[in-house]
C-alpha positions in Angstrom: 117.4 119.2 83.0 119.3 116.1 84.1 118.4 114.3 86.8 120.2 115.3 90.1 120.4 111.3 91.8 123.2 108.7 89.9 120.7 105.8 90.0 120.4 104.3 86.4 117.2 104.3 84.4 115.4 101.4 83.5 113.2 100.4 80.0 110.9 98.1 79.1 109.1 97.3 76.0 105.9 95.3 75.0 103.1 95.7 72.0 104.4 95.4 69.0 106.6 96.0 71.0 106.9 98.6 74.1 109.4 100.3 76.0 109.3 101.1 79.6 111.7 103.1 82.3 111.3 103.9 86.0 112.8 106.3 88.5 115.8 107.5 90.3 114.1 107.6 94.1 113.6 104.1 94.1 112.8 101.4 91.8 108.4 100.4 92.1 106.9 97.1 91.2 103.7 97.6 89.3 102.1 96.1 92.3 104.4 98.0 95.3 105.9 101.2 96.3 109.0 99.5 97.9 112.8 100.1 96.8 116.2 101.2 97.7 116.7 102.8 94.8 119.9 100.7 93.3 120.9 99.3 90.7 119.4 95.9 91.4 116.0 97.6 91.9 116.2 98.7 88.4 116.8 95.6 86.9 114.1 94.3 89.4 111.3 96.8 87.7 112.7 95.7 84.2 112.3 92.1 84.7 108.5 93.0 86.7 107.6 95.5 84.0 108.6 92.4 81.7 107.0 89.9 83.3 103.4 92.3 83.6 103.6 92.7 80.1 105.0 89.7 78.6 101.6 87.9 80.8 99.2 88.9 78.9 101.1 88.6 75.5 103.6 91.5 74.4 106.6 91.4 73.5 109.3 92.9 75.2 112.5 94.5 75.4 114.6 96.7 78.3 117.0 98.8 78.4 119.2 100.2 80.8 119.0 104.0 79.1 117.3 106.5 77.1 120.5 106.9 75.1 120.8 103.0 74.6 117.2 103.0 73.3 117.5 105.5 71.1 121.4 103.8 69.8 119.1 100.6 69.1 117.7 99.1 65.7 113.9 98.9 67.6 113.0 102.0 67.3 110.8 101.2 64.1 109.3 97.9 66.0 108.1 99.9 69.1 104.6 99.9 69.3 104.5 102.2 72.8 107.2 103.1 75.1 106.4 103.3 79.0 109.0 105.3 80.7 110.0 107.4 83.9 111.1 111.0 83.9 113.8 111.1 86.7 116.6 109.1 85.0 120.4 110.0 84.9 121.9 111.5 81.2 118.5 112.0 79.1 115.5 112.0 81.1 112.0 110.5 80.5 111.2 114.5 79.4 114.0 115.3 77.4 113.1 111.9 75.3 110.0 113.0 74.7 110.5 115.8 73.6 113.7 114.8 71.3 111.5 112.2 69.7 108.9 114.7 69.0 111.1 117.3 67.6 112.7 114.1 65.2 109.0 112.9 64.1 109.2 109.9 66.2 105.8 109.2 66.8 105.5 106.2 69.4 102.7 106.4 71.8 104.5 107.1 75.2 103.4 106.1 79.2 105.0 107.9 81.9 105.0 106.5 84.7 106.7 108.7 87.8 106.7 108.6 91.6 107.4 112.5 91.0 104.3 113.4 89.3 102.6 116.5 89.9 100.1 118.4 87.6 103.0 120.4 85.7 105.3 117.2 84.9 101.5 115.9 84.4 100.5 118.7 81.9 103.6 119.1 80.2 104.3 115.4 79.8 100.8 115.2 77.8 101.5 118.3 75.7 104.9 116.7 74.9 103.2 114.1 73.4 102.4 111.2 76.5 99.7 109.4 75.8 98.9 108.9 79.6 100.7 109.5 82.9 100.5 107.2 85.8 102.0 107.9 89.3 103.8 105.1 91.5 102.9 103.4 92.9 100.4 102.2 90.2 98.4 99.1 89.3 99.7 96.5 87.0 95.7 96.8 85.3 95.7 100.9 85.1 99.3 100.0 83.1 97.9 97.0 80.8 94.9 99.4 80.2 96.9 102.2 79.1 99.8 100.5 77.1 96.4 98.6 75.1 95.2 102.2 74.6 98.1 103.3 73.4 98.6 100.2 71.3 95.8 100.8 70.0 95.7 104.1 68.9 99.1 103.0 66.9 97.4 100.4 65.3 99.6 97.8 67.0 98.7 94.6 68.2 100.4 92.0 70.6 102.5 89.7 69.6 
């Protein structure tokens, strides 16, 4: 189910390390719901998603696409991966579910300005960990991706 908009995702990573995206309709600060939805506001959310994270002492690396994730060598050093659903070519879903059905077990975030209780429900019996809605709080996102870190055994740094 591809994403209908021709926005391009965004990924960010931090734990061990993490890996974050964000959505099509508009890129979201942790801390705003603002966004034109281009491709600058998608490298704005990587560098803010980077910034959150990298503040309180993970390590972290974006990407501009599932595909180019999944094409990477850190795979094995991603402690949690925080990402959107509503992205272009593979979306936040269809990830989830391909690393699932591969064995990949990284602890996954959602995070989605088009959350509702199915995306919700299915995204946790994917395999999500959590699943925040945008606009969210940089804390409710630290608290999760620790949780999640933390149920992987990872640590930060």
């Amino acid at each position: 189910m591809p994403a209908s908009s021709s926005h391009a995702p965004t990924w960010t990573t931090a734990g061990r390390k993490i890996r974050a995206t964000r959505t099509q309709s508009g890129a979201r600060t942790p801390a705003s719901t603002s966004g034109s939805g281009d491709r600058s506001d998608d490298e704005s959310l990587r560098r803010s998603l980077k910034n959150l994270l990298g503040s309180v002492g993970f390590r972290v690396e974006t990407f501009a696409s599932a595909e180019a994730f999944l094409q990477s060598a850190h795979q094995e050093q991603t402690g949690c991966l925080v990402l959107d659903l509503r992205m272009p070519g593979l979306n936040g879903f269809e990830l989830l579910r391909h690393m699932s059905g591969t064995g990949v077990r990284i602890p996954v975030i959602i995070l989605t300005a088009h959350g509702d209780d199915e995306a919700r429900q299915r995204s946790l019996q994917a395999g999500a960990v959590a699943f925040l809605g945008k606009p969210f709080k940089g804390n409710a996102l630290l608290d999760a991706v620790r949780s999640a870190l933390g149920q992987s055994g990872a640590r930060p740094g």
